[in-house]
Structure formats: C-alpha cells, structure tokens
C-alpha positions, -999 to +999 in steps of 0.1 A: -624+011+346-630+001+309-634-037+300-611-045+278-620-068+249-593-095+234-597-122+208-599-158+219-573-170+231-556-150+256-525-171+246-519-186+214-482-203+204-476-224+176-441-239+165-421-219+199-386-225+200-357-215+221-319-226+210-291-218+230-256-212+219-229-223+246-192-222+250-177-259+260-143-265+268-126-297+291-110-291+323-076-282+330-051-251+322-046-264+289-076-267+277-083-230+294-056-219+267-068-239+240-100-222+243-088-186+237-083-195+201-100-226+190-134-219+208-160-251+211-198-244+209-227-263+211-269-258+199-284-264+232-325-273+226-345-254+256-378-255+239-387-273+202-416-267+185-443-266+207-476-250+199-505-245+225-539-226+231-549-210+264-587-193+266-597-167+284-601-173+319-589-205+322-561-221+346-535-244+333-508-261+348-472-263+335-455-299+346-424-315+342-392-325+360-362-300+363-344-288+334-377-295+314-381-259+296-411-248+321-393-216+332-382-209+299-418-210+284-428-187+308-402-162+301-407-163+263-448-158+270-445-132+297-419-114+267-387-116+288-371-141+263-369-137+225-376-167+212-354-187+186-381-198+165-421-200+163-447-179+171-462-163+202-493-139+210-509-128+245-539-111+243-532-103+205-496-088+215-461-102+205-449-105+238-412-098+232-418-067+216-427-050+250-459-031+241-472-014+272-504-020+262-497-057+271-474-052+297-499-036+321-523-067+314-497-092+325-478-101+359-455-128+365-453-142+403-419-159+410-412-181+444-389-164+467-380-135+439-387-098+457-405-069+443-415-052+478-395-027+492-379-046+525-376-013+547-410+006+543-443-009+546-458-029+519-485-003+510-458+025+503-447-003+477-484-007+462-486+033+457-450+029+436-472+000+414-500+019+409-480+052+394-459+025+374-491+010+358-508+041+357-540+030+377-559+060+381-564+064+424-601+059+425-594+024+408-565+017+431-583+027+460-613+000+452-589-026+438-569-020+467-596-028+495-611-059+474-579-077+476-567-068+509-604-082+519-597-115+499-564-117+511-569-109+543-542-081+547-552-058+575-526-044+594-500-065+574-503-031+551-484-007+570-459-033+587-424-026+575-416-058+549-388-071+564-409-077+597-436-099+582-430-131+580-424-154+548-468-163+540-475-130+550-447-112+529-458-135+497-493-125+504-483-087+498-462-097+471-490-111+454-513-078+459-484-061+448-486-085+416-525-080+414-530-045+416-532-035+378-554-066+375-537-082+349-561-104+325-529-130+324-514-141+351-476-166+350-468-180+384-438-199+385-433-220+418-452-194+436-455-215+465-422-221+474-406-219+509-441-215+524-455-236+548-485-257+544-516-235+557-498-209+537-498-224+508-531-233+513-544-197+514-526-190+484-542-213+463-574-198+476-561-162+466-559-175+432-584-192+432-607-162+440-592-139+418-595-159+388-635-162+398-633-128+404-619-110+375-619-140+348-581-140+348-561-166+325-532-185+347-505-205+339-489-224+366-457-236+371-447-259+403-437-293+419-464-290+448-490-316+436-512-295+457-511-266+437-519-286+407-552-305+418-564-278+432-560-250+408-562-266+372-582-294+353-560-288+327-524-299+326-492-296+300-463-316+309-428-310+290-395-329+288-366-323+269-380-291+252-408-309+238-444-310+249-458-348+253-491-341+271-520-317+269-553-326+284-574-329+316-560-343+353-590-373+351-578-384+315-545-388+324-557-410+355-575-434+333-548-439+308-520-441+332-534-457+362-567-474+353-574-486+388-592-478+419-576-480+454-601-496+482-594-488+519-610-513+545-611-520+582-627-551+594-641-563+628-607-586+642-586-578+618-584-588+579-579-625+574-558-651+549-565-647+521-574-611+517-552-608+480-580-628+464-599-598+463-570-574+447-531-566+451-525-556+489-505-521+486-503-514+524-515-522+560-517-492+587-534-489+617-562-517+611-570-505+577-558-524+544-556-509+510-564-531+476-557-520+443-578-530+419-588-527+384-618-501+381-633-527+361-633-551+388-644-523+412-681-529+416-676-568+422-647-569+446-665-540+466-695-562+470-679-590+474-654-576+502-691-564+517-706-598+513-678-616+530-663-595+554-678-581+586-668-544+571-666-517+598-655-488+572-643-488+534-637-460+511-629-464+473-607-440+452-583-427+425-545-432+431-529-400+445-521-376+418-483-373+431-485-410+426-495-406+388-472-375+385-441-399+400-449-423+372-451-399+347-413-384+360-401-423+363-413-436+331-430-416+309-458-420+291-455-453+271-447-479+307-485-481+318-503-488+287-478-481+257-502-452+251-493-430+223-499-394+237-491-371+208-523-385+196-546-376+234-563-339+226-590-318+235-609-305+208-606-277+198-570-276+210-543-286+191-514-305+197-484-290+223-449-294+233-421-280+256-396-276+280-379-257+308-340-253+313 
C-alpha cells in the first residue's frame, strides 16, 4: 500500500466554534400555548474560539468534566458537526466537507456505540469494512492478521457477536475501526463499561498501533488510566473554552508542587511524626507525608537518620488526585497560576468544550 504524505500537522484548528440555537419555554399548559406563537430562543456556547495543533503521530488527551464541549470537538474534527465559526483541517482536509479522500484516513471509536453486526461473526463484518473503504484484499488479508496478532483475536473471529462478551466484542470493534488504517484516530470514552484487565489491553492495543503505524490519537475519557498511560500531552476544556494545553509533569508541578513519602518503621511511627511533613493517611503500618518537593531531599534524610526505617518510597500525587483538583477548582486555587499564558513551543494557545 502507498504511503501517503500530509503536511504537518495532522490536525490544525484555529478560532473553532460551535453555537447552538434552542427553543426555551416554562412549564405548564400555558406556557405550552404561549409557545406556539411567541417562541423563546437562546445562543447556547458549545465550543468558543479555541485553536490547537496536533502532529503527526502523536497522542493527546481530551479532559474536562461533563458538559465541557469534549464530544462536540470530536465531532466537528472527525467532520460530523459543521462548525459555527473558526477553522478546522485534518490531514489538509476540511473535515465537514466529507471528502473520501479523508474519510478513509479517519475512524472514530465511541464507548458502548455498535458498528459489528450482532448475528454473524465479527469477520463477516470486517469483509463489509474492507469493500466500504476499498482496501484492496491482499492489503486486508496482511492488515488483517497483524492486528488479530496484536489483538489477540483468534477464534473470537468467527464467533457470532452477540456471543462474545463485552472486552472481547470492543476488541473486534476496534479491528473493525482499524482495518483501513486510518492515520487519525478520535476515541471518545472508548473504555467504557469494560472491566479493568480489559481496559488494560486496550490501552495496549493503542498503544501498539500508534508505534506501529505512526497514527495521530485524540482521546477522550474519565478513566485516569487511559490518560497516564496513553498521552504526555493533555487539553482540558470547560465551558466551551480551552484553559490548558501542555504536558501531564508540568501540570504536576504547577498544581501540586509536592512529593508524597510512604514509610513503615520498626514498632510503629512515633509522636511527633508531623514535624517532618503533613500526615495524609495511616494504613496497614505504613504512614504517608506530604511534603514540599523542595523539602524532599532533607525530610527524606532526616526521616532516615532518625527513624529505624524498614521501607519508604517517595512520589508524585496520583494524577486522579491532580485531575480532581483541577474539576474542583480550577486552575487559579493552587498557585493563582495564570494558564492561558503555560505553552509548548511551537504550539499555540487552545481552548474548548464538550456539551
């Protein structure tokens, strides 16, 4: 199959927009009435003005609570939304304009939404894809084998879909997503409803076929775990408007610049012990100090001096910690840090939302 070659980035959006128009009336028969002729509308803001790079081949994640404007991105990006206002271009394509050129370079993953057949095996499915896309059989036939081997498929394949169960029926879902090997990739809570080891291997699908065929992702989900393992890059949106855009470890430092120290100690920790930092918890013999990472180094060697130490580990909050913080109170509680101003060159500044 030929390489395709696309200017840099795969996903470019400056000044996106997406403005709802909705009908509001109050409750009640009279008001039902009222509203036949004297109709009430309102401007509802799903996404303002928010501009964004994505290179080649690289995996970002989406973030923000519910209602933030993360699906809606999506759907303007992967052309299934016009947008109100701004600009968008995938792989040098308008998106919304439907091009099949694009189309058969992109595939969007959705949680718990169907594509498979449910009453004839999933590979009866994959045949329909591969006419759809127009992926010539030799090609379908390799492609075919190299994801059911890094997907682990095996007899899965010829197993009506309605008998597999939920990870293995979001496994084939994802083949069925993968087989025209789309150089952009939009999964929006892909993850959801599947177990733990389930989503576990899913993150490892990804994570292989972005090494393997230099895919750009764009990720959209709630599961912490999806996030810190997939992307070093995250975007989080509220209210339509994007108010970060940089790496997991920078946000750590400017939201939550301490370390947390976990100890155990030969008979137990002693008086005293919040002389050496703030005492966040006590479990099964072990206590955990936060401290400030500048005051990291001492305390450790102090706690070592001191204390007859049997075990102690030192490290960064949880990221569902920082994420919770975020959610509770913004950007500005921590440190009153001005984010609009946090970039990484040679990105520029981005904003949205998801309703």
């Amino acid at each position: 199959m030929t390489e395709m070659k696309y200017p840099s980035p795969a996903i470019r959006v400056r000044n996106l927009s997406k403005t709802y128009v909705v009908h509001e009336r109050e409750l009640g028969l009279v008001a039902a009435l009222k509203s036949l002729y004297n109709r009430k509308f309102k401007e509802v803001h799903a996404v303002e003005d928010v501009s964004f790079d994505v290179s080649q081949g690289e995996m970002i994640a989406f973030l923000g609570p519910n209602g933030a404007g993360k699906t809606t991105t999506i759907k303007m990006l992967s052309g299934l939304l016009y947008p109100s206002a701004g600009e968008v271009s995938v792989l040098g394509y308008k998106p919304f304009e439907r091009d099949k050129r694009l189309l058969k370079q992109l595939s969007l993953i959705m949680g718990r939404r169907d594509q498979l057949i449910w009453d004839i095996p999933a590979i009866e499915s994959f045949e329909f894809f591969r006419l759809l896309y127009g992926v010539p059989k030799q090609d379908y036939r390799r492609i075919l084998d190299d994801l059911s081997d890094l997907m682990e498929l095996g007899p899965l394949l010829t197993k009506p879909v309605r008998n597999l169960s939920l990870g293995e029926r979001m496994k084939c879902e994802l083949v069925g997503a993968l087989l025209h090997t789309p150089k952009v990739l939009f999964l929006d809570e892909p993850t959801l409803g599947l177990d733990i080891l389930a989503q576990h291997k899913f993150r490892d699908y990804i994570r292989g076929y972005n090494q393997r065929y230099g895919a750009t992702i764009v990720l959209t989900s709630h599961y912490v775990p999806d996030v810190e393992d997939l992307c070093d890059r995250v975007v989080f949106i509220d209210q339509g408007k994007l108010i970060f855009d940089g790496s997991l470890s920078s946000l750590v430092n400017r939201l939550m610049p301490y370390k947390l120290i976990t100890i155990s100690i030969e008979g137990g920790s002693p008086p005293g012990m919040e002389s050496y930092g703030e005492v966040v918890s006590r479990n099964n013999g072990h206590l955990t100090l936060q401290v400030g990472k500048k005051e990291t180094v001492g305390v450790t060697s102090r706690l070592v001096s001191n204390l007859r130490i049997k075990d102690l580990v030192v490290k960064d909050p949880p990221l569902e910690d920082l994420i919770k913080h975020v959610y509770k109170h913004g950007f500005h509680s921590a440190e009153q840090v001005e984010v609009r101003h946090w970039r990484r060159a040679p990105r520029s500044e981005m904003e949205d939302i998801d309703r």
